[in-house]
N, C-alpha and C positions, 0 to 999 in steps of 0.2 A: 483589300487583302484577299488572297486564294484561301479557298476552303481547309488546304491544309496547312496553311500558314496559322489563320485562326484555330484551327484544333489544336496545333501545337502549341498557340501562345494561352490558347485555354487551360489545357495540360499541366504546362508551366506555371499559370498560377493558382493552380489547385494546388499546386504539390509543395508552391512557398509560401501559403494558406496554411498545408497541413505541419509545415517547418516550423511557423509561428505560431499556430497553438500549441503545437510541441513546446517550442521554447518557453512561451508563454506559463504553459502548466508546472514544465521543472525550475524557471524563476521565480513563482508568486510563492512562494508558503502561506500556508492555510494562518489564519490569526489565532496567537496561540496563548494563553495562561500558565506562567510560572506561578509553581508550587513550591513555597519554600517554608521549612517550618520554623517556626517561633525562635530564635535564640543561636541557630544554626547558621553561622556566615557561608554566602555564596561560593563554591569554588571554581565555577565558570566563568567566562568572558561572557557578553553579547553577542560577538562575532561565535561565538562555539555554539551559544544555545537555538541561535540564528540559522547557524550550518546544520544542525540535527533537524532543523524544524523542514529546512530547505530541503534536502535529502527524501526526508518523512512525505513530505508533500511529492514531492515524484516519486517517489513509490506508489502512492496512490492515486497518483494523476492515470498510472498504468490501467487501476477499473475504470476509467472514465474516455479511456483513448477507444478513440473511431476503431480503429485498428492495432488490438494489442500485441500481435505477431510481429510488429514493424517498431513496436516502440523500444526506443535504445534503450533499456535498463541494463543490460552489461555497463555501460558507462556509468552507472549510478555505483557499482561494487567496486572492492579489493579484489586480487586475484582470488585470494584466499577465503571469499566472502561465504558465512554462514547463513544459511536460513534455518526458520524451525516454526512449522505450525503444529503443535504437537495435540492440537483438537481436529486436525483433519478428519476426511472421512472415515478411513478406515481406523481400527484402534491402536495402531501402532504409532499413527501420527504421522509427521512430515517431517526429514530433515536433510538439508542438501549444502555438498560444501563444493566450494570451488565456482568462482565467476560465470562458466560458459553456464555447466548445467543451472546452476539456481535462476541464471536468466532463462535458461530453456524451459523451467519446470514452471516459472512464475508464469512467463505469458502464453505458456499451454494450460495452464488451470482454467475449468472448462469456465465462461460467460453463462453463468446461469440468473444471472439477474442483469439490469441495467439501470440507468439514470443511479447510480450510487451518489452519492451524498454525503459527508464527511462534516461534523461540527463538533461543537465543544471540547476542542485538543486542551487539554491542560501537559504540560510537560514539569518533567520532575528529576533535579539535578541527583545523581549518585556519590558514592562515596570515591568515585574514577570521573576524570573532568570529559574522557570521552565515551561513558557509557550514560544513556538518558532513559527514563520512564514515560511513556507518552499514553495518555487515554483520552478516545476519543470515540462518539459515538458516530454510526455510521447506519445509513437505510438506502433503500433499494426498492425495486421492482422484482418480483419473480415471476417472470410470465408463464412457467411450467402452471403454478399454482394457485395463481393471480392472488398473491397476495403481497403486504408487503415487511418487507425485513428494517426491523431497526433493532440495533445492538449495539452493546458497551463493547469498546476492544480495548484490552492494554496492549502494549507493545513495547518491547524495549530495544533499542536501536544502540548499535558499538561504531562510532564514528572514528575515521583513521585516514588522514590525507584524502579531506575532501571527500571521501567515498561510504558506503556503505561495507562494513568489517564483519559487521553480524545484525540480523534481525532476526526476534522471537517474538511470539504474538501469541494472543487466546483471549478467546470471544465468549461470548455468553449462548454458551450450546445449547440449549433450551428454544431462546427467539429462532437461533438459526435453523434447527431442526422445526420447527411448528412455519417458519414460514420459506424453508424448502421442502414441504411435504414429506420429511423424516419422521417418522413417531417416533418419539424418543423411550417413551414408558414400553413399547413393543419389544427395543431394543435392550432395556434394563434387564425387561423380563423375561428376555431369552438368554440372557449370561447368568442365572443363578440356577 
């Protein structure tokens, strides 16, 4: 084979390398734990609680991809699709509607940490069969501040044909600030 025969055929299976872990990360959903309380009958399918978990899980396959500028998560939304991190950095919080932007804003949120990690998802049926309650703890690496990040997150995710309709999320602002080198008591006590 010619040199640039092989570079090309190189090329080509990097790139359906990088298709398949793709696909790979938005097919597996994380293993999950329903929470259901005592006395209180189901009002979800399998298939529903299945599809929020699926969803869940490519959204956060997003911290985990080689390359988050490239990863489809417009495909993960509704047109109409909501976000909300309303513990952002600044104090007004996060909140972005409409499919293009919320994908534009999610995979420009800066990579300040890596190797993210995602376990204990317990999921938790609502009184709506497509709104779900998800917590689940999550850690990381912060090379700014070589330390490392582990935090609780709840999340509650609005599922609507297939797609992501709404996510809202908040984390335990305390771990996050102490292990991205935020002081958070500086912060207290410069707003009274």
């Amino acid at each position: 084979m010619n040199p640039f025969r092989t570079l090309l055929v190189s090329i080509l299976s990097a790139a359906a390398l990088g298709v398949s872990f793709l696909a790979s990360a938005q097919s597996s959903p994380l293993p999950y734990t329903l929470q259901l309380e005592r006395g209180i009958p189901s009002i979800t399918t399998v298939q529903q609680r299945d599809e929020a978990v699926r969803l869940f899980s490519a959204h956060l396959a997003l911290w985990s991809a080689s390359n988050p500028k490239e990863y489809p998560y417009a495909d993960l939304l509704t047109d109409d699709a909501v976000l909300e991190y309303p513990y952002a950095n600044d104090d007004s919080g996060l909140r972005v509607e409409g499919r293009n932007s919320v994908a534009s804003v999610v995979r420009n949120l800066p990579a300040a940490a890596i190797d993210w990690q995602f376990r204990d998802v317990t999921l938790f049926e609502t009184p709506y069969r497509d709104v779900f309650f998800i917590e689940y703890r999550a850690n990381a690496y912060v090379p700014a501040t070589h330390r490392l990040y582990e935090g609780r997150h709840i999340a509650r995710i609005t599922v609507r044909d297939g797609r992501i309709a709404g996510y809202f999320e908040v984390w335990d602002r305390a771990a996050r600030n102490l292990a991205f080198g935020q002081d958070t008591k500086a912060k207290v006590a410069s707003l009274r």
